[in-house]
Backbone and ligand atoms as CSV (ligand in chain L), in Angstrom:
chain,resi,resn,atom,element,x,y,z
A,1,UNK,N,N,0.840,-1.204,0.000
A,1,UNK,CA,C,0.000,0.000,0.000
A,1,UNK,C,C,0.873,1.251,0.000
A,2,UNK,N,N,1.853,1.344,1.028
A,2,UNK,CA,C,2.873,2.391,0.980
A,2,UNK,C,C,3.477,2.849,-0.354
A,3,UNK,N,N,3.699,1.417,-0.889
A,3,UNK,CA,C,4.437,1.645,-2.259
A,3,UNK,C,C,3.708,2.246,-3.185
A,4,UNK,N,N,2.859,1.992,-2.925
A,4,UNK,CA,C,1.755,2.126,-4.136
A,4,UNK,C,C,1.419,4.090,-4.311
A,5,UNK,N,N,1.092,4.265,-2.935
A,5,UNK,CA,C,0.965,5.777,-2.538
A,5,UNK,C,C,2.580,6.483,-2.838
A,6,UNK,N,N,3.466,6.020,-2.480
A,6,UNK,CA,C,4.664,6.757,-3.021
A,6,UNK,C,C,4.582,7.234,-4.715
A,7,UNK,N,N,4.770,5.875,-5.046
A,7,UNK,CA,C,4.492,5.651,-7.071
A,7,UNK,C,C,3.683,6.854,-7.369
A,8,UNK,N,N,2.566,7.183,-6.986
A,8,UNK,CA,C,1.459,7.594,-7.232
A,8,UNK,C,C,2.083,9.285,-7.288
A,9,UNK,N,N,2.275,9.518,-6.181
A,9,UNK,CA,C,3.151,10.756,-6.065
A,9,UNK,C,C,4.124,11.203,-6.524
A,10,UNK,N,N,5.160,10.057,-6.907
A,10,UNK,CA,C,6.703,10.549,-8.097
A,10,UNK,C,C,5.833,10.933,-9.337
A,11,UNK,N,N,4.946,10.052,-9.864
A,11,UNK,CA,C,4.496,10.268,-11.168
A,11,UNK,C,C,3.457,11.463,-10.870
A,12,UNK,N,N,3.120,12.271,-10.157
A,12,UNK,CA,C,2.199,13.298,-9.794
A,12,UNK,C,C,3.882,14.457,-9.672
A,13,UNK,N,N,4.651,14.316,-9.365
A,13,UNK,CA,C,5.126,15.712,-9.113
A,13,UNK,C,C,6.032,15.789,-10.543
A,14,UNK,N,N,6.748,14.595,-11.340
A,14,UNK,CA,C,6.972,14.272,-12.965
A,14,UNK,C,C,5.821,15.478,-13.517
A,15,UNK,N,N,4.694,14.671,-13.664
A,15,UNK,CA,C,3.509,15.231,-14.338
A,15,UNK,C,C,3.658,17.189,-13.926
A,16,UNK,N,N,3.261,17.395,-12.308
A,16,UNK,CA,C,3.331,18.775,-12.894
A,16,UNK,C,C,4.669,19.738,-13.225
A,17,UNK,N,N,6.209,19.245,-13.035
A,17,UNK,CA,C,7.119,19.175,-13.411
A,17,UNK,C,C,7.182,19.821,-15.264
A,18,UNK,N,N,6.580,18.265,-15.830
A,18,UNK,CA,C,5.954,18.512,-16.674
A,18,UNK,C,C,5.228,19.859,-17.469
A,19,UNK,N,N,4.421,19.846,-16.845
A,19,UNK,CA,C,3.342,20.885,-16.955
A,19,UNK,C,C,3.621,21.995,-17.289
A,20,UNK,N,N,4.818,22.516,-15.736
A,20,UNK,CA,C,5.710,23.990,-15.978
A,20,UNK,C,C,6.319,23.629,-16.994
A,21,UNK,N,N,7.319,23.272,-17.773
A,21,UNK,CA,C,7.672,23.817,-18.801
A,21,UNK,C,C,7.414,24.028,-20.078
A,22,UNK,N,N,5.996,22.642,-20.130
A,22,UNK,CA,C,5.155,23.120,-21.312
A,22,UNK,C,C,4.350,24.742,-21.017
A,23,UNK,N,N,3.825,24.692,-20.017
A,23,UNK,CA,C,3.239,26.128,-19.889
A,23,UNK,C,C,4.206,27.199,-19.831
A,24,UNK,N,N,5.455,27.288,-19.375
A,24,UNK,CA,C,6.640,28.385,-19.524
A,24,UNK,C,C,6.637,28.279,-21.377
A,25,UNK,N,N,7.362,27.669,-21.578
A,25,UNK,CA,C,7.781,27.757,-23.256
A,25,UNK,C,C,6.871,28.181,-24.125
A,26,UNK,N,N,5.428,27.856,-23.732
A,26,UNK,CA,C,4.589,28.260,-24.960
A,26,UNK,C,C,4.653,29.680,-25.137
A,27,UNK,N,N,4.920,30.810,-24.179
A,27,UNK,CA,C,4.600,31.985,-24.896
A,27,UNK,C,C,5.445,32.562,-25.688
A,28,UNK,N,N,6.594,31.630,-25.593
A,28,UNK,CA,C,7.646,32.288,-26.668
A,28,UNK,C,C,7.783,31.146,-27.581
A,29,UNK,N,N,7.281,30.324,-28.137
A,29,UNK,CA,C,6.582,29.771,-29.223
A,29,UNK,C,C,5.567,31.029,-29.716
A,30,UNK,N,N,4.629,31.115,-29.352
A,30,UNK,CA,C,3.671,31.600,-29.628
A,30,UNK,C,C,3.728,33.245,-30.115
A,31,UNK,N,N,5.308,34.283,-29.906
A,31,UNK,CA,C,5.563,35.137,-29.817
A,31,UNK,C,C,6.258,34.669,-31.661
A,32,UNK,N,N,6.934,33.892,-31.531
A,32,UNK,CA,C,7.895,33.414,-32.639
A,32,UNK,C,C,6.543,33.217,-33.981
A,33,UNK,N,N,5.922,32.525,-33.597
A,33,UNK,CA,C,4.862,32.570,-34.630
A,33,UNK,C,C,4.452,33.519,-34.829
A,34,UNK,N,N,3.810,34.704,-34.138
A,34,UNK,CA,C,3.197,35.948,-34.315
A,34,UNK,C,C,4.436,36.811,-35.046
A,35,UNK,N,N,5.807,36.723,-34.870
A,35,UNK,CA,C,6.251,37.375,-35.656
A,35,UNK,C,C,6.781,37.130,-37.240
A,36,UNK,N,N,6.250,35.871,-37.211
A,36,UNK,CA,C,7.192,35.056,-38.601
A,36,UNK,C,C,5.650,35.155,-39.260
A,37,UNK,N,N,4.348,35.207,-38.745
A,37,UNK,CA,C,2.894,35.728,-39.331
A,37,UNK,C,C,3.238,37.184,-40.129
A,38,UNK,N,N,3.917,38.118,-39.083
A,38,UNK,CA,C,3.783,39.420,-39.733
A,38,UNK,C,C,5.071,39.825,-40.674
A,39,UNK,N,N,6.186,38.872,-40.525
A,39,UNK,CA,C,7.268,38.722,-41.041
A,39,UNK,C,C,6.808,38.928,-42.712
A,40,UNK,N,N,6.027,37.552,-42.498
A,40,UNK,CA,C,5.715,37.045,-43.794
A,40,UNK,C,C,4.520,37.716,-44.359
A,41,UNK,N,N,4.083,38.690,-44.253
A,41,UNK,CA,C,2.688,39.041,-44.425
A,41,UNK,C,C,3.359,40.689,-44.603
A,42,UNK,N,N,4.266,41.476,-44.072
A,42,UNK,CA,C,4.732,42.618,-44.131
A,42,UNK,C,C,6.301,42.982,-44.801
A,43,UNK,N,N,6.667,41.962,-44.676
A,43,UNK,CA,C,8.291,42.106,-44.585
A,43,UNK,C,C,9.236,41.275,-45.881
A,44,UNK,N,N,8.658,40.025,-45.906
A,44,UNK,CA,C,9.251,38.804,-46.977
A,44,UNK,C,C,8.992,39.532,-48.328
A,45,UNK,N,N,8.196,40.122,-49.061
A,45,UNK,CA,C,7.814,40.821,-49.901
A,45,UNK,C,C,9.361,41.632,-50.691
A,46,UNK,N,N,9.898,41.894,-49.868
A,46,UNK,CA,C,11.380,42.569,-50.043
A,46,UNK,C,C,12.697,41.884,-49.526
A,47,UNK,N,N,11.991,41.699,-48.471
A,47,UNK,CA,C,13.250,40.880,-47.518
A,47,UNK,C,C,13.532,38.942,-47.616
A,48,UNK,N,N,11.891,38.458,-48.126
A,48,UNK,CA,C,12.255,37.216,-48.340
A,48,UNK,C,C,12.179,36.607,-47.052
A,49,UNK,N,N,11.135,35.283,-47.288
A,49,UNK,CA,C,10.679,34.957,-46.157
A,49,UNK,C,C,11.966,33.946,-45.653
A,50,UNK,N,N,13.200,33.944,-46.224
A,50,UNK,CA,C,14.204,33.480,-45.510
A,50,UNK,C,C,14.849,34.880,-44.832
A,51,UNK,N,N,14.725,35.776,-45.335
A,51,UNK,CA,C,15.288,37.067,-44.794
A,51,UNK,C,C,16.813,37.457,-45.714
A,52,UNK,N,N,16.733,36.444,-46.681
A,52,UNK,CA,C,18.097,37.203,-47.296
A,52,UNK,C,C,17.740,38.017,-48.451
A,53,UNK,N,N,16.457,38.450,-48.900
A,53,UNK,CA,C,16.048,39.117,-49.098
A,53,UNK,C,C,16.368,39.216,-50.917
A,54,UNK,N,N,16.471,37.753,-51.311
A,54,UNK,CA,C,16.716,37.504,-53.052
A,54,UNK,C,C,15.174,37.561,-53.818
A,55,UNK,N,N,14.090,38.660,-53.681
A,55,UNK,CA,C,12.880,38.888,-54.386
A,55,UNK,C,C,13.726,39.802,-54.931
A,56,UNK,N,N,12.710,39.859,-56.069
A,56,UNK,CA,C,12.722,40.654,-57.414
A,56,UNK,C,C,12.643,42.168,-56.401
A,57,UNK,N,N,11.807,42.560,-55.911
A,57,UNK,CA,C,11.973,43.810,-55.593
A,57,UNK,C,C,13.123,43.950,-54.120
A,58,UNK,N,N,13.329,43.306,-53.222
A,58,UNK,CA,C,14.277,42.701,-52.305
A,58,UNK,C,C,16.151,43.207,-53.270
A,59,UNK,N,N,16.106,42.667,-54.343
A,59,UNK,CA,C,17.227,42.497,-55.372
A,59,UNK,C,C,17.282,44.434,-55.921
A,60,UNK,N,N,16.112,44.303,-56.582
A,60,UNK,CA,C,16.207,45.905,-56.739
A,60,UNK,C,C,16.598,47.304,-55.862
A,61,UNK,N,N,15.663,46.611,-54.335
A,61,UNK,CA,C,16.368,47.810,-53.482
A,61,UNK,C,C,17.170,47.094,-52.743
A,62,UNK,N,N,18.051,46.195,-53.387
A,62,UNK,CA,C,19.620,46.160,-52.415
A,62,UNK,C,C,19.163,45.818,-51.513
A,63,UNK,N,N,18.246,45.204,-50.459
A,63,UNK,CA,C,18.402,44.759,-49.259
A,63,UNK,C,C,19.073,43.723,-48.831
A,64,UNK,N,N,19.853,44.208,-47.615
A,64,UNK,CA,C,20.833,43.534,-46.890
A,64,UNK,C,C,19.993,41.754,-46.621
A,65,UNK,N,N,21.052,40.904,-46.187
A,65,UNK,CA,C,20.976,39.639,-46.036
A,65,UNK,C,C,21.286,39.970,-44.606
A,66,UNK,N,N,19.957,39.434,-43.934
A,66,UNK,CA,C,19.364,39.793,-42.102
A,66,UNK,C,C,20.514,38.752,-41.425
A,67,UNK,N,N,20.960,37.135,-42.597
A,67,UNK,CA,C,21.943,36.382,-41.965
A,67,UNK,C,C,23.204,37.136,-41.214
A,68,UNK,N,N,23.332,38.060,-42.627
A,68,UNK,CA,C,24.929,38.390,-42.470
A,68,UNK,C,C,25.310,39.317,-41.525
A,69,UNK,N,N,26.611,39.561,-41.756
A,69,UNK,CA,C,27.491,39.940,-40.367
A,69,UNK,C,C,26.714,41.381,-40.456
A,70,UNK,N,N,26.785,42.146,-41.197
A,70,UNK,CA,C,26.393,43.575,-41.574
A,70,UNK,C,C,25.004,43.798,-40.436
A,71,UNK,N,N,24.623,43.188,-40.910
A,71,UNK,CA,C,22.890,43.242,-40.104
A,71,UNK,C,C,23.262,42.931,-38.707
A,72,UNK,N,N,23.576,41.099,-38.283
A,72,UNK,CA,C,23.658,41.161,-37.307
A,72,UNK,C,C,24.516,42.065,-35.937
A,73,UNK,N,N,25.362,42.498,-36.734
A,73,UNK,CA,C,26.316,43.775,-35.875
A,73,UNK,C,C,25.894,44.865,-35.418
A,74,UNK,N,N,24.426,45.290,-35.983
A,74,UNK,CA,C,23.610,46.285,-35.918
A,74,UNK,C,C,23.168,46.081,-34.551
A,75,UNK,N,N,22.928,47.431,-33.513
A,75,UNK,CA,C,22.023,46.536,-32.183
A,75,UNK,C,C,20.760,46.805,-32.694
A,76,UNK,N,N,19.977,46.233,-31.187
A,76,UNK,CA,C,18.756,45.798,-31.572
A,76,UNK,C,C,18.142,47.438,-31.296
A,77,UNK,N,N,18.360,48.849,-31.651
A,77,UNK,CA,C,18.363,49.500,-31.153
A,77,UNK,C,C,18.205,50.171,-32.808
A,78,UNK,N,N,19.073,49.681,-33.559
A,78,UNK,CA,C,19.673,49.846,-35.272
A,78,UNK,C,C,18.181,49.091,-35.547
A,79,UNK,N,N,17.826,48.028,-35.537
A,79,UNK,CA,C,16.761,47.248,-36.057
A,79,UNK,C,C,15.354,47.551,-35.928
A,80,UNK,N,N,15.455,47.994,-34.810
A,80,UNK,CA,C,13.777,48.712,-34.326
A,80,UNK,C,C,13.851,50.023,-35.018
A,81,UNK,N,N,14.790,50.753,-35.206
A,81,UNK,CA,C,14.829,52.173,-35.541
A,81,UNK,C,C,14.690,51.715,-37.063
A,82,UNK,N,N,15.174,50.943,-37.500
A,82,UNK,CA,C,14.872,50.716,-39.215
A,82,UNK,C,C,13.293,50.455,-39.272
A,83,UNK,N,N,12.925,49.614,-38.629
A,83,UNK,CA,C,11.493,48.705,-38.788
A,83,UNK,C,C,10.283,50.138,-38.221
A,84,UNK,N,N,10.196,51.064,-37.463
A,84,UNK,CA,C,9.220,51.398,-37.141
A,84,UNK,C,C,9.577,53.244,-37.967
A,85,UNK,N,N,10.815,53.479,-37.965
A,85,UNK,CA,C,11.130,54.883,-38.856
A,85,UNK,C,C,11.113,54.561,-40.237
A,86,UNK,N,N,11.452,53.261,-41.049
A,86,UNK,CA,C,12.138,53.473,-41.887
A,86,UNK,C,C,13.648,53.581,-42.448
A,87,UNK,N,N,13.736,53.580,-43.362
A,87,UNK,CA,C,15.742,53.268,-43.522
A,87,UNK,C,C,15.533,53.360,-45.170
A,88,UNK,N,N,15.988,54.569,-45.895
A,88,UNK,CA,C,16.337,54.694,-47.323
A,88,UNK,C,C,14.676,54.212,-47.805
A,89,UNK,N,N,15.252,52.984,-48.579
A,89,UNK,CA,C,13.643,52.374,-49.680
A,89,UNK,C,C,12.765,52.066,-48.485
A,90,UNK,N,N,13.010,51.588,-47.738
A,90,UNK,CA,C,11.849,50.805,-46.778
A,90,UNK,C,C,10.618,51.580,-45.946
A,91,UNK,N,N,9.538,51.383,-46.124
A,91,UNK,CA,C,8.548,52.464,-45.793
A,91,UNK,C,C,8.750,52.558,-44.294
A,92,UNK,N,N,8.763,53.348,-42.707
A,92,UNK,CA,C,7.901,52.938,-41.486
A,92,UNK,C,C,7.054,51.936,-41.606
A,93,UNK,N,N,7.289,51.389,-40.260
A,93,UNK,CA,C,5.993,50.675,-39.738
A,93,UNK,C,C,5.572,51.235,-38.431
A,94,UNK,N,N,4.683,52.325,-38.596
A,94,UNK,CA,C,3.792,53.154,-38.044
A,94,UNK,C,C,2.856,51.933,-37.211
A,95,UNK,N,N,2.370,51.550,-37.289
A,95,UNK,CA,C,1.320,50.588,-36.724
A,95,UNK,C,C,1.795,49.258,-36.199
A,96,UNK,N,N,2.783,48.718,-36.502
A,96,UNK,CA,C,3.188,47.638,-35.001
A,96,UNK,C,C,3.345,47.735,-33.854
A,97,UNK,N,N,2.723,47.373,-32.485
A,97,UNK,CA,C,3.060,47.717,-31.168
A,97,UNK,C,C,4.565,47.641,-31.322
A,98,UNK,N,N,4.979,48.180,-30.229
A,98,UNK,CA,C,6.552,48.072,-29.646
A,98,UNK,C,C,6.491,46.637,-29.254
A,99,UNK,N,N,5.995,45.640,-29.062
A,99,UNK,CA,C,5.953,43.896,-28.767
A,99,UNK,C,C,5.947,43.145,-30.113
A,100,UNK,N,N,5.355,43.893,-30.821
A,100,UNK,CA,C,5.621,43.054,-32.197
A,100,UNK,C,C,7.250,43.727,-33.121
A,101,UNK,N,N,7.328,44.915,-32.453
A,101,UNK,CA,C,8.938,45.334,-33.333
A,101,UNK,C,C,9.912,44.477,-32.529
A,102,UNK,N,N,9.645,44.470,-31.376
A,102,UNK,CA,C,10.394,43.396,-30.452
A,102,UNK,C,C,10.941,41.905,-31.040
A,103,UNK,N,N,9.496,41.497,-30.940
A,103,UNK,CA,C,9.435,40.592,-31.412
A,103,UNK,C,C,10.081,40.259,-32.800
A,104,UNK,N,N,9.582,40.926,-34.189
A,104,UNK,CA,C,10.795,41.160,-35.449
A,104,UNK,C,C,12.030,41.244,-35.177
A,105,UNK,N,N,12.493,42.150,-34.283
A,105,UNK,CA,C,13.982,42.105,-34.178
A,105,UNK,C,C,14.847,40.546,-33.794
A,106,UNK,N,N,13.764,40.556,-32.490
A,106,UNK,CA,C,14.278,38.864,-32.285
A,106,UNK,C,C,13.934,37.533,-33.644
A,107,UNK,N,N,13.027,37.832,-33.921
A,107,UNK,CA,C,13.246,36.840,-35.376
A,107,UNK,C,C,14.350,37.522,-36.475
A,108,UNK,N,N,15.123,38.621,-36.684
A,108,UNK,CA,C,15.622,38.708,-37.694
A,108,UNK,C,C,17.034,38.236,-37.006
A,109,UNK,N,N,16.623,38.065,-35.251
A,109,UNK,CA,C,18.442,37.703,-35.186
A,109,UNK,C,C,18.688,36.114,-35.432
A,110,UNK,N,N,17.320,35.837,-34.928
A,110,UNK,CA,C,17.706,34.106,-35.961
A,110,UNK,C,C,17.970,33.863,-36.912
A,111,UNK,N,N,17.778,34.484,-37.813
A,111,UNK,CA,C,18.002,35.076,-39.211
A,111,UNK,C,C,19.622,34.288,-39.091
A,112,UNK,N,N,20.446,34.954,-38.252
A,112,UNK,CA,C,21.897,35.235,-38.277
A,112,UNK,C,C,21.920,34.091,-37.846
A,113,UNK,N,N,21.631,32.826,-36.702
A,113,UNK,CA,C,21.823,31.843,-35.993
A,113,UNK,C,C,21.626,30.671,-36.519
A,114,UNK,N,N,20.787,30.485,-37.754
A,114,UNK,CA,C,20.781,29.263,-38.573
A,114,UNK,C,C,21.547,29.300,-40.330
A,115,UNK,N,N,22.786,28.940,-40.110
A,115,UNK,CA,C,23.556,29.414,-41.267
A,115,UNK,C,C,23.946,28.147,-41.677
L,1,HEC,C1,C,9.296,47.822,-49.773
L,1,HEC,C2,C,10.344,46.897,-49.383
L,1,HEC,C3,C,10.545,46.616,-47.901
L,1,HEC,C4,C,9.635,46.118,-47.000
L,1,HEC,C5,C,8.183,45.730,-47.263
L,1,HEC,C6,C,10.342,45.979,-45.755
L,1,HEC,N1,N,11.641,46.410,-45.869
L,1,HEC,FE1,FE,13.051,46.372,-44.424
L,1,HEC,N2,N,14.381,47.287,-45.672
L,1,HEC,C7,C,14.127,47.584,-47.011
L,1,HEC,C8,C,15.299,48.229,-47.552
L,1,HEC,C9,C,15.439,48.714,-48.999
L,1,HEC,C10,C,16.241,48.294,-46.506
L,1,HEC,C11,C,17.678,48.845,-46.571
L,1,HEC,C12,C,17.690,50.306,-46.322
L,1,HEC,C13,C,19.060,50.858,-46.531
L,1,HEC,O1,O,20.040,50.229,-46.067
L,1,HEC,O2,O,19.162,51.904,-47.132
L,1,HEC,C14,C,15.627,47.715,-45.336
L,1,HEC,C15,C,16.244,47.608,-44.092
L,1,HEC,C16,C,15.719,46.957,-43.007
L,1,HEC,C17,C,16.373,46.801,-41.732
L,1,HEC,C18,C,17.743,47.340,-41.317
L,1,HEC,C19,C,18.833,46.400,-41.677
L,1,HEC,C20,C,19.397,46.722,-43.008
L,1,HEC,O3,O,19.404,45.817,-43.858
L,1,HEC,O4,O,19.832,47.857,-43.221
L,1,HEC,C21,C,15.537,46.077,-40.949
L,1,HEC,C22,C,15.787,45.636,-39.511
L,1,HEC,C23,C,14.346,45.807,-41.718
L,1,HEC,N3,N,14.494,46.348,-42.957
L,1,HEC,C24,C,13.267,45.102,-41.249
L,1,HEC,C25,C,12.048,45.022,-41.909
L,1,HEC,C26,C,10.852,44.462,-41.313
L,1,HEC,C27,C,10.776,43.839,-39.938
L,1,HEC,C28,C,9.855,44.616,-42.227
L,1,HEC,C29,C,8.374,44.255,-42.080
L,1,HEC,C30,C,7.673,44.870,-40.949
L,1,HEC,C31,C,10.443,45.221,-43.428
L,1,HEC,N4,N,11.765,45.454,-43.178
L,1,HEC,C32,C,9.761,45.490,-44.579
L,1,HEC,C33,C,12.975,47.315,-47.718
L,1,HEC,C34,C,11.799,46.809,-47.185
C-alpha cells in the first residue's frame, strides 16, 4: 500500500514538473509565430521569407541579407529604428506595437543563428 501511494506521487510531481515547462515555453513559441505571421505578411515581400532578401523587388532595393554579419552587428536598437522609422527604400511601420517590433527584431536575429 505504501508503495503504491509513493508511485502515485513521483508520477504526480513528474507530471506537474511537466506541466511547468510546457506552460513556460509556450509563450515564446507563440511570440515566434506571431512574428514570422507578420514577417511574412509585411516584410518577406522585399526581404524574403528566408530574410536574405533575393525577391525581385528585395534584389532591386539592395536589401541587406538579415543572416549576415552587416545586419547582425547592428544593435537591436539599429533594427527597431529601421522597422518602425524606416531606412532609405523601406517604408515605417507606423502601426506595429513596440511587442511586435520586439518581437521582429528577435526573429531577424535568428536570421543570423541558422547558417
Ligand atoms: C518595400 C520593401 C521593404 C519592406 C516591405 C520591408 N523592408 Fe526592411 N528594408 C528595405 C530596404 C530597402 C532596406 C535597406 C535600407 C538601406 O540600407 O538603405 C531595409 C532595411 C531593413 C532593416 C535594417 C537592416 C538593413 O538591412 O539595413 C531592418 C531591420 C528591416 N528592414 C526590417 C524590416 C521588417 C521587420 C519589415 C516588415 C515589418 C520590413 N523590413 C519590410 C525594404 C523593405
Amino acid at each position: 500500500m505504501r508503495k503504491t501511494t509513493s508511485w502515485i506521487a513521483g508520477i504526480t510531481v513528474i507530471a506537474v514538473v511537466l506541466a511547468t515547462i510546457v506552460f513556460l515555453s509556450a509563450p515564446a513559441n507563440a511570440d515566434t509565430a506571431a512574428a514570422e505571421a507578420t514577417f511574412k505578411a509585411k516584410c518577406a515581400a522585399c526581404h524574403g521569407a528566408d530574410g536574405k532578401g533575393e525577391t525581385a523587388t528585395g534584389k532591386m532595393m539592395k536589401v541587406k541579407d538579415f543572416s549576415s554579419e552587416e545586419v547582425q552587428k547592428m544593435t537591436d536598437a539599429d533594427l527597431t529604428a529601421a522597422i518602425t522609422a524606416g531606412k532609405g527604400k523601406m517604408p515605417p511601420y507606423k502601426t506595429l506595437s513596440a511587442d511586435q517590433v520586439k518581437d521582429l527584431v528577435a526573429y531577424i536575429r535568428a536570421f543570423g543563428k541558422k547558417k
